[in-house]
TIBAZA-196986 format. One record per residue (C-alpha): residue number from 1; residue in three letters; x, y, z. Coordinates in nm, 3 decimals. Layout:
REM TIBAZA-196986
rec pos:NUM; code:ALA; x:X; y:Y; z:Z;
...
This chain:
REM TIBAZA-196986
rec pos:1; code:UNK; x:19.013; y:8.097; z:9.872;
rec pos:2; code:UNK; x:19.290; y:8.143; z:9.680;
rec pos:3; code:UNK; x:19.440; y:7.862; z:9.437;
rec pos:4; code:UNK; x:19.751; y:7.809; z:9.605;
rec pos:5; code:UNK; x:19.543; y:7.759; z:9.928;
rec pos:6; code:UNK; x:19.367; y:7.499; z:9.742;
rec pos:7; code:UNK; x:19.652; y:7.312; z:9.586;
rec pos:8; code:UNK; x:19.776; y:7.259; z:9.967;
rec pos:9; code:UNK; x:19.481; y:7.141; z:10.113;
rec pos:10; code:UNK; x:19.436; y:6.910; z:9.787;
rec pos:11; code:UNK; x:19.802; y:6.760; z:9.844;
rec pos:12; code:UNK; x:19.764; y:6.728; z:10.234;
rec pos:13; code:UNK; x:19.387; y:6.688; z:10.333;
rec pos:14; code:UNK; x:19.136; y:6.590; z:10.029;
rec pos:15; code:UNK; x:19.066; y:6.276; z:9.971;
rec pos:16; code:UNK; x:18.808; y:5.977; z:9.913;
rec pos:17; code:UNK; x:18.609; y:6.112; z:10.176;
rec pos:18; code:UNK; x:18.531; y:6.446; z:9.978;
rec pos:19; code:UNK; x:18.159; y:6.463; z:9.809;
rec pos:20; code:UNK; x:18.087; y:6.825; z:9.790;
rec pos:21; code:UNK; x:18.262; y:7.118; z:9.776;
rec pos:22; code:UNK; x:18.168; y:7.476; z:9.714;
rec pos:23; code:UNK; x:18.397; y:7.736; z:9.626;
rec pos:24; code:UNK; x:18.436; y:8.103; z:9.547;
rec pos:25; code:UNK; x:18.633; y:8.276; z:9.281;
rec pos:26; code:UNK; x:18.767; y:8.665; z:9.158;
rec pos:27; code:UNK; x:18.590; y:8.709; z:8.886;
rec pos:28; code:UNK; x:18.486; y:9.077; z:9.009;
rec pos:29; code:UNK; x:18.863; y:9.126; z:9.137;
rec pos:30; code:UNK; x:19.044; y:9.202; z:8.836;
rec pos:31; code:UNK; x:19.256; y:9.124; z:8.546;
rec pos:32; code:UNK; x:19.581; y:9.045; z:8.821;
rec pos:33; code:UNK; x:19.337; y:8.843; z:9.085;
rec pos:34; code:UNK; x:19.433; y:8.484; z:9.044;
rec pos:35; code:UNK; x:19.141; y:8.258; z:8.903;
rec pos:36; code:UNK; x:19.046; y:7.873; z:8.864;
rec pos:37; code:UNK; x:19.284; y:7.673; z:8.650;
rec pos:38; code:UNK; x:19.236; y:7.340; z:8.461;
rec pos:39; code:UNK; x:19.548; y:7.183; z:8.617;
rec pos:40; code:UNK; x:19.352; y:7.242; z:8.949;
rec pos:41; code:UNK; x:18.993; y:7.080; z:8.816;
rec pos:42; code:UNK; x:19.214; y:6.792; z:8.673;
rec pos:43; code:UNK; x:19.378; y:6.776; z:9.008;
rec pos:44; code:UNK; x:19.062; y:6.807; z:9.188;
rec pos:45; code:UNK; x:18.932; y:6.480; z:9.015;
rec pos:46; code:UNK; x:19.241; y:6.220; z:9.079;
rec pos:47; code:UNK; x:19.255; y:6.339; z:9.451;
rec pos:48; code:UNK; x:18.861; y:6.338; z:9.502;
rec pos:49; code:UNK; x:18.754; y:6.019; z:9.301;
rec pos:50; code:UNK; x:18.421; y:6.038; z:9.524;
rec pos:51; code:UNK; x:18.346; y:6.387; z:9.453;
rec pos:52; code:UNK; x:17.944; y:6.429; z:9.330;
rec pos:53; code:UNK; x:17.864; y:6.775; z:9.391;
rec pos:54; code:UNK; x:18.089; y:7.101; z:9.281;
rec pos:55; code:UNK; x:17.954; y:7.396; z:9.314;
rec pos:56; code:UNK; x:18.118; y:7.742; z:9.178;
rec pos:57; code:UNK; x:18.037; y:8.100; z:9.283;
rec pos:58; code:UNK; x:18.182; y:8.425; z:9.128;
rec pos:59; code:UNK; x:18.418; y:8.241; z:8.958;
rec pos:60; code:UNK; x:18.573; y:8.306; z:8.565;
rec pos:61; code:UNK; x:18.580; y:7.986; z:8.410;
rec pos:62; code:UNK; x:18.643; y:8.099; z:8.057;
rec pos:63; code:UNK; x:18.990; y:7.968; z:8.029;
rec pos:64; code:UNK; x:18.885; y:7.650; z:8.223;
rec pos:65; code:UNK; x:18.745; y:7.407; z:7.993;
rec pos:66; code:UNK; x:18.458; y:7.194; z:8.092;
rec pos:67; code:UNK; x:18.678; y:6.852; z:8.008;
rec pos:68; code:UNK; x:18.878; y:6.901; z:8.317;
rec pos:69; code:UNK; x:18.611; y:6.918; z:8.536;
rec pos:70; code:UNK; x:18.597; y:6.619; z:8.766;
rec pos:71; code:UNK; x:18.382; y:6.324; z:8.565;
rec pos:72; code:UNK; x:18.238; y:6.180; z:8.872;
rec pos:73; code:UNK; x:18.007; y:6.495; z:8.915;
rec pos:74; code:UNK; x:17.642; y:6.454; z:8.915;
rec pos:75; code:UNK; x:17.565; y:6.818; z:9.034;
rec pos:76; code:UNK; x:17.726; y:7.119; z:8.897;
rec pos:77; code:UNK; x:17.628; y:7.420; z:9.032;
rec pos:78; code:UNK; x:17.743; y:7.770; z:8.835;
rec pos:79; code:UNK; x:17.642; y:8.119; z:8.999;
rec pos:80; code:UNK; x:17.763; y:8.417; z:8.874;
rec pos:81; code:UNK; x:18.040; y:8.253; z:8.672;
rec pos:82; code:UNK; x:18.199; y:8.335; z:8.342;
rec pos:83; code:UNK; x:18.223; y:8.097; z:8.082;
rec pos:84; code:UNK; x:18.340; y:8.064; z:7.730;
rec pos:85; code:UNK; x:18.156; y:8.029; z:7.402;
rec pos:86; code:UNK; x:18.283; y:7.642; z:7.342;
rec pos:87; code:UNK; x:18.150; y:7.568; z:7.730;
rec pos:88; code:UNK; x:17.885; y:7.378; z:7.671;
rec pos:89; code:UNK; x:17.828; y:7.387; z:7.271;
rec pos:90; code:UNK; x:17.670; y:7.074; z:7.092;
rec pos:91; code:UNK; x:17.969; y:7.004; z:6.943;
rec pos:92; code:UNK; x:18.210; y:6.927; z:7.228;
rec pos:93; code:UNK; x:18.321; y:6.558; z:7.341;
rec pos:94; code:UNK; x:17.957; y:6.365; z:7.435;
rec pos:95; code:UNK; x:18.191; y:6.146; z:7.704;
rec pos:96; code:UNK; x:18.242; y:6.437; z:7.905;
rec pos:97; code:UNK; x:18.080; y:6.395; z:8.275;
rec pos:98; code:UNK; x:17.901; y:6.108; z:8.188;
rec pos:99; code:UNK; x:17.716; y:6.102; z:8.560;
rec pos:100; code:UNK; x:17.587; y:6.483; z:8.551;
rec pos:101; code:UNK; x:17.208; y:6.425; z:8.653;
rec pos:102; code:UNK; x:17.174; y:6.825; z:8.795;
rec pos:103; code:UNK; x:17.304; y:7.146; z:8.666;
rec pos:104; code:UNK; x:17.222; y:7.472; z:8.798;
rec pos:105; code:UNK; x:17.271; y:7.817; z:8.560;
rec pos:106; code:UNK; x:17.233; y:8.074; z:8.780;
rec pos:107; code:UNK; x:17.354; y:8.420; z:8.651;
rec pos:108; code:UNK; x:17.524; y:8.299; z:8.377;
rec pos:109; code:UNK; x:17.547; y:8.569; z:8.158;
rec pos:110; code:UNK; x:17.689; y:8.427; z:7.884;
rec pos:111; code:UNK; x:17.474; y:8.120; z:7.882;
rec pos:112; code:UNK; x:17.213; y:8.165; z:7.533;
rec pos:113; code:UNK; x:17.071; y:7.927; z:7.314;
rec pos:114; code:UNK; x:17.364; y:7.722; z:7.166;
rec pos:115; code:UNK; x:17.449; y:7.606; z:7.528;
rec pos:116; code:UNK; x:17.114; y:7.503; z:7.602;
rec pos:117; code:UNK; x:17.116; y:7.255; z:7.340;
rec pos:118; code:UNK; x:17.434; y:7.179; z:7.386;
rec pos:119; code:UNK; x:17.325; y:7.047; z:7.733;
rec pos:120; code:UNK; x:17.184; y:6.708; z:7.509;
rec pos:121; code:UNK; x:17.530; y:6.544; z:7.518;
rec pos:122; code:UNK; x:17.458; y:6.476; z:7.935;
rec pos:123; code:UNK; x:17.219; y:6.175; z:7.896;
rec pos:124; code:UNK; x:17.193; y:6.151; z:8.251;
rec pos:125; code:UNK; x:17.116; y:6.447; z:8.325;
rec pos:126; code:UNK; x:16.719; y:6.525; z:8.499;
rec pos:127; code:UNK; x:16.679; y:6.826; z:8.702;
rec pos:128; code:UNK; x:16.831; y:7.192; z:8.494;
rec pos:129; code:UNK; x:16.790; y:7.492; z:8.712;
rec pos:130; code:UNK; x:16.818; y:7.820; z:8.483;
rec pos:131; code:UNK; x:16.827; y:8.133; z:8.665;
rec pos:132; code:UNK; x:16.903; y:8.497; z:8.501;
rec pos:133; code:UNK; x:16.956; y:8.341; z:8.219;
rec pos:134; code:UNK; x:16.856; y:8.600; z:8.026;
rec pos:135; code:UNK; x:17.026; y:8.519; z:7.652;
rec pos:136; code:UNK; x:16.794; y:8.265; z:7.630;
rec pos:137; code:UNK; x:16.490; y:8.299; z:7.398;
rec pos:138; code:UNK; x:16.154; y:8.145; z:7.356;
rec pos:139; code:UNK; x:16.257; y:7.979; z:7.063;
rec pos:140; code:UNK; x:16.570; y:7.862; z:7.186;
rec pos:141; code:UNK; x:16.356; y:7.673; z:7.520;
rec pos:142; code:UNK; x:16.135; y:7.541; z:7.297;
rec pos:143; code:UNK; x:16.354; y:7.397; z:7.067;
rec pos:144; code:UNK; x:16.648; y:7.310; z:7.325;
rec pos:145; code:UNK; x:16.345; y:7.115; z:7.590;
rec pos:146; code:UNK; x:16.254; y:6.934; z:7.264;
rec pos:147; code:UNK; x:16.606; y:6.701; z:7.308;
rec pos:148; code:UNK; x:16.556; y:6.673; z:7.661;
rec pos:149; code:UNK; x:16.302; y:6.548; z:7.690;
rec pos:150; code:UNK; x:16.377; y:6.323; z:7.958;
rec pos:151; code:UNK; x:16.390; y:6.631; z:8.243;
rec pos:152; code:UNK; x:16.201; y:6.553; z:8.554;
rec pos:153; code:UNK; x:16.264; y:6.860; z:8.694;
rec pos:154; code:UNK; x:16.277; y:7.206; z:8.584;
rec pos:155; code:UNK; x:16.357; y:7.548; z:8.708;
rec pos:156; code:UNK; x:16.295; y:7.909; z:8.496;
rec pos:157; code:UNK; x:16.361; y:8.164; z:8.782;
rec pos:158; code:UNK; x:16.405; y:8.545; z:8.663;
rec pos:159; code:UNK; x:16.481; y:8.485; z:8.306;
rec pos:160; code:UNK; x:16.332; y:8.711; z:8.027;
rec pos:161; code:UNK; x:16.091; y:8.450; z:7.922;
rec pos:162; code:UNK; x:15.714; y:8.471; z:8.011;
rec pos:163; code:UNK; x:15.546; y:8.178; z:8.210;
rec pos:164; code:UNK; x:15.334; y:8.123; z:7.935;
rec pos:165; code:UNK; x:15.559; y:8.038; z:7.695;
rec pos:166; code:UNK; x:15.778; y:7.817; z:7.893;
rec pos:167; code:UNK; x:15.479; y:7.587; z:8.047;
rec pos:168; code:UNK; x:15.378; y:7.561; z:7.688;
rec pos:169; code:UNK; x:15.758; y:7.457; z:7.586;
rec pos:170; code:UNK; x:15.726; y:7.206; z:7.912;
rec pos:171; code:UNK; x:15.372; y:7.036; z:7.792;
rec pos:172; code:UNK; x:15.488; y:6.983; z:7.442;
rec pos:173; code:UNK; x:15.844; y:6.849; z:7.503;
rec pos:174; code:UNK; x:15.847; y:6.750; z:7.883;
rec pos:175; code:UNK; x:15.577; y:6.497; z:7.933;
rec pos:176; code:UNK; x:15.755; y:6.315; z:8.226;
rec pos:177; code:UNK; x:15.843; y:6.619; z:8.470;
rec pos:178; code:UNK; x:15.751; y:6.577; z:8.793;
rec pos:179; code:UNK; x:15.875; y:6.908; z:8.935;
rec pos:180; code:UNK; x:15.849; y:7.241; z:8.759;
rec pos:181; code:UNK; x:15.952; y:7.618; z:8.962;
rec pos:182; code:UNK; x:15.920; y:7.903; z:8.786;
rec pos:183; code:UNK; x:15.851; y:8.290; z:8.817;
rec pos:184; code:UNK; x:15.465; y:8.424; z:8.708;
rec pos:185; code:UNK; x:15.628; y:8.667; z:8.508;
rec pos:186; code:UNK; x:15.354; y:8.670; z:8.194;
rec pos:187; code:UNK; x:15.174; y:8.433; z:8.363;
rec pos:188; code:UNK; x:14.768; y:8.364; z:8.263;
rec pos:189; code:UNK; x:14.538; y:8.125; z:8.325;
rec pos:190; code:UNK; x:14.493; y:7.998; z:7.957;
rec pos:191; code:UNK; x:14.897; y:7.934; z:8.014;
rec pos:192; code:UNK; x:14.885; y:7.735; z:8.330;
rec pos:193; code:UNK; x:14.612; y:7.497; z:8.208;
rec pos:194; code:UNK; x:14.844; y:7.401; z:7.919;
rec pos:195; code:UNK; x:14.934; y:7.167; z:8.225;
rec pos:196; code:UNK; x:14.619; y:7.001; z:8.267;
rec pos:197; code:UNK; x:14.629; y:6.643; z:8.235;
rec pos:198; code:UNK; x:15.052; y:6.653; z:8.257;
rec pos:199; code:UNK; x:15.079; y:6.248; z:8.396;
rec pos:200; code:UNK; x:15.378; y:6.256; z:8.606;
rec pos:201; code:UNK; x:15.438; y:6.648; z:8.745;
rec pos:202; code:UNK; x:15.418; y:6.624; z:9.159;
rec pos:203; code:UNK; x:15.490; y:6.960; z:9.260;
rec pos:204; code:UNK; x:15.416; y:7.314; z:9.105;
rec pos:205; code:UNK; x:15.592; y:7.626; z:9.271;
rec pos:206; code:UNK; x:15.520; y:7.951; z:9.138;
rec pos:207; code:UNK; x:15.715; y:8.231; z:9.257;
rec pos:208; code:UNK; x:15.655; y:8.618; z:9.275;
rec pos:209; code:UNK; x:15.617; y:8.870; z:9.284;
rec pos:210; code:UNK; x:15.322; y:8.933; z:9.151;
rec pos:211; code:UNK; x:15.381; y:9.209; z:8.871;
rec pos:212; code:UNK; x:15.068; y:9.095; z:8.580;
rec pos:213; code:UNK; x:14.724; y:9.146; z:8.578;
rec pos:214; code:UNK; x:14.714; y:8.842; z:8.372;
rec pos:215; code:UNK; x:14.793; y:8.645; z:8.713;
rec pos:216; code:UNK; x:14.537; y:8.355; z:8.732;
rec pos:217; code:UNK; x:14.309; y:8.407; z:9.030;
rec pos:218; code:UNK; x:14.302; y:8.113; z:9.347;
rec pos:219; code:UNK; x:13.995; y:7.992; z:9.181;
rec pos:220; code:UNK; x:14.156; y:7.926; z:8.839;
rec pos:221; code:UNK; x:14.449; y:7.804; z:9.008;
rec pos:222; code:UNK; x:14.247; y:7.565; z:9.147;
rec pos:223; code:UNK; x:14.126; y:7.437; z:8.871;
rec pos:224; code:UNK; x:14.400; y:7.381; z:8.676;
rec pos:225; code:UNK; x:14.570; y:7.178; z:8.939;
rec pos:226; code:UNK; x:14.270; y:6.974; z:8.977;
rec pos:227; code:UNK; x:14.309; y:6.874; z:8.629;
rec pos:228; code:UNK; x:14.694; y:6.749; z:8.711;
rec pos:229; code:UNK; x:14.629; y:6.394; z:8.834;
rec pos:230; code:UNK; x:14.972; y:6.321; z:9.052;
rec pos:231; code:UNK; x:15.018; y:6.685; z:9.211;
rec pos:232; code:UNK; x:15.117; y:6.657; z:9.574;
rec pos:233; code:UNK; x:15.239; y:6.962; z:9.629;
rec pos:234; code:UNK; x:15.144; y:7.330; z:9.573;
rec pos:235; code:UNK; x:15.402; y:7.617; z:9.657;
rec pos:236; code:UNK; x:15.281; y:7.975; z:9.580;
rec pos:237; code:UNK; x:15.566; y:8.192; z:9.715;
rec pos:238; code:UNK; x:15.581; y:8.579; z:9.710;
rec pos:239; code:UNK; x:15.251; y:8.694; z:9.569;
rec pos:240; code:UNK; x:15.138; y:8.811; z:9.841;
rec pos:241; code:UNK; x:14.875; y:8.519; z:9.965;
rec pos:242; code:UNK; x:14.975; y:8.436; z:10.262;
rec pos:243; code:UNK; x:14.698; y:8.463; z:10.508;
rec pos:244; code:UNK; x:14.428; y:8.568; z:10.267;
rec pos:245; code:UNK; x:14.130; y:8.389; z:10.126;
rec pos:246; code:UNK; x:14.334; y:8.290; z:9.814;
rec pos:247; code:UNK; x:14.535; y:8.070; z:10.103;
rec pos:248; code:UNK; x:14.203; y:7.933; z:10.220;
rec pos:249; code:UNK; x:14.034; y:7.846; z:9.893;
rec pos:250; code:UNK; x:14.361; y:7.642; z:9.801;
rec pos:251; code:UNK; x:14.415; y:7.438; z:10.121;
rec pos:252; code:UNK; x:14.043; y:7.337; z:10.123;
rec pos:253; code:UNK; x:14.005; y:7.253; z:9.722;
rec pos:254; code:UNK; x:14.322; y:7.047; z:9.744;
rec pos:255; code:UNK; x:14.272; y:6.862; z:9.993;
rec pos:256; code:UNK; x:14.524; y:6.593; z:9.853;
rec pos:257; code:UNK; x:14.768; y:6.838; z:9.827;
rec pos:258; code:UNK; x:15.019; y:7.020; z:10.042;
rec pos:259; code:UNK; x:14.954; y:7.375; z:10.011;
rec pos:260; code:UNK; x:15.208; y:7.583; z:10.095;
rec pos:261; code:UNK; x:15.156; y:7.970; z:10.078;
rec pos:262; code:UNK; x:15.430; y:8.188; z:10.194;
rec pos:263; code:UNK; x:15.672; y:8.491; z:10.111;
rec pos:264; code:UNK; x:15.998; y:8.509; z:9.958;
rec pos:265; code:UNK; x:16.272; y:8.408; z:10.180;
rec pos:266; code:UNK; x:16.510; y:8.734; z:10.210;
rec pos:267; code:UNK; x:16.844; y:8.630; z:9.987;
rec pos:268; code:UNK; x:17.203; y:8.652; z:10.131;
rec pos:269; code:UNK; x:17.469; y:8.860; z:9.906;
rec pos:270; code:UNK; x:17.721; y:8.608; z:10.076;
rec pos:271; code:UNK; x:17.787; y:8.284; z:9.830;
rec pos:272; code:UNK; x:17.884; y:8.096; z:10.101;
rec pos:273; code:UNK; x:17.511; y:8.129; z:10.248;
């Protein structure tokens, strides 16, 4: 949609009534395609006071700064955007979006280190999705997790980081997550017990596919979440299991647990999907 589009149907049709929108950009359309601007955030925010969930696709937001994005948000949602350096640094205003409680980096390719700890200043934030992201380091997750430490949920999906090192990032700094996704990428079993006795985390999902002879087998697996006292759920998705004996062996030691063994839904190149 193109910006003009969306200043009409902000003057004639938004309203209170609006609490999630999702829109496209041109960020692959050239220099001369017309792009987000900060008058239309502002705008978006006095003409949607009841707006909670924004969600950007293909979009360049690197003349768009993050204080004129709408402060009642508490989901933003970035895939395949372009943002600047100052987006999300430490050092910007702490009173901006004050309600954020989910953001989701997904092919973000600036996105590195700075930002992550720059993500501190949202107290309220408690589920971070980071997918693609992959300017961040080990050493940046480590230390960025370390100041928010109040995450309940976390996603690492396709990154350059191994599994290993971010479940041991997530049992030194994270001790009340109760979700955790990520892909087995490095995965081993000495890494996935680092989440033995982890009091709060509810459901484990690891995702495929399965590339490492490292992978832990069902029967260590098994173990592990044993050892995690509050698990209730179980999602192994594209490795490959579904069907198998690793399927059965799960489902039958876990009997507390939904198990759920399948393979990787096929993924739409449309955003609007």
């Amino acid at each position: 949609m193109r910006p003009k589009v969306m200043w009409h149907l902000l003057r004639r049709y938004m309203a209170s009534r609006l609490h999630s929108l999702r829109m496209g950009g041109y960020l692959f359309s050239g220099s001369q395609a017309p792009q987000l601007s900060p008058a239309l955030m502002r705008a978006l925010g006095q003409k949607c006071p009841n707006l909670r969930r924004l969600c950007l696709h293909v979009a360049n937001l690197s003349m768009v700064p993050i204080t004129s994005l709408p402060c009642t948000l508490r989901t933003l949602e970035l895939h395949s955007c372009e943002i600047s350096m100052a987006w999300l640094l430490k050092e910007q205003d702490p009173t901006v979006l004050p309600l954020l409680e989910c953001i989701v980096l997904d092919r973000v390719p600036a996105f590195r280190d700075e930002h992550l700890q720059g993500l501190t200043r949202f107290r309220a934030l408690r589920s971070l999705v980071l997918g693609g992201t992959y300017r961040v380091t080990e050493t940046g997750l480590d230390a960025g997790l370390q100041e928010l430490s109040y995450l309940q949920r976390l996603e690492v999906l396709g990154c350059t980081l191994s599994a290993d090192s971010t479940l041991l990032a997530i049992s030194r700094h994270l001790r009340d997550v109760r979700k955790i996704r990520l892909t087995v990428r490095g995965l081993s079993a000495p890494g996935l017990s680092v989440l033995e006795g982890m009091p709060a985390l509810e459901s484990l999902c690891l995702l495929g596919p399965l590339v490492t002879p490292e992978m832990p087998s069902p029967a260590e697996i098994l173990s592990s979440c044993l050892a995690m006292p509050k698990l209730r759920v179980l999602e192994l998705q594209g490795l490959g299991w579904e069907g198998q004996e690793a399927e059965r062996i799960l489902c039958k030691g876990l009997p507390h647990c939904m198990v759920i063994v399948r393979a990787c839904p096929k993924e739409s190149m449309d955003w609007w999907m």
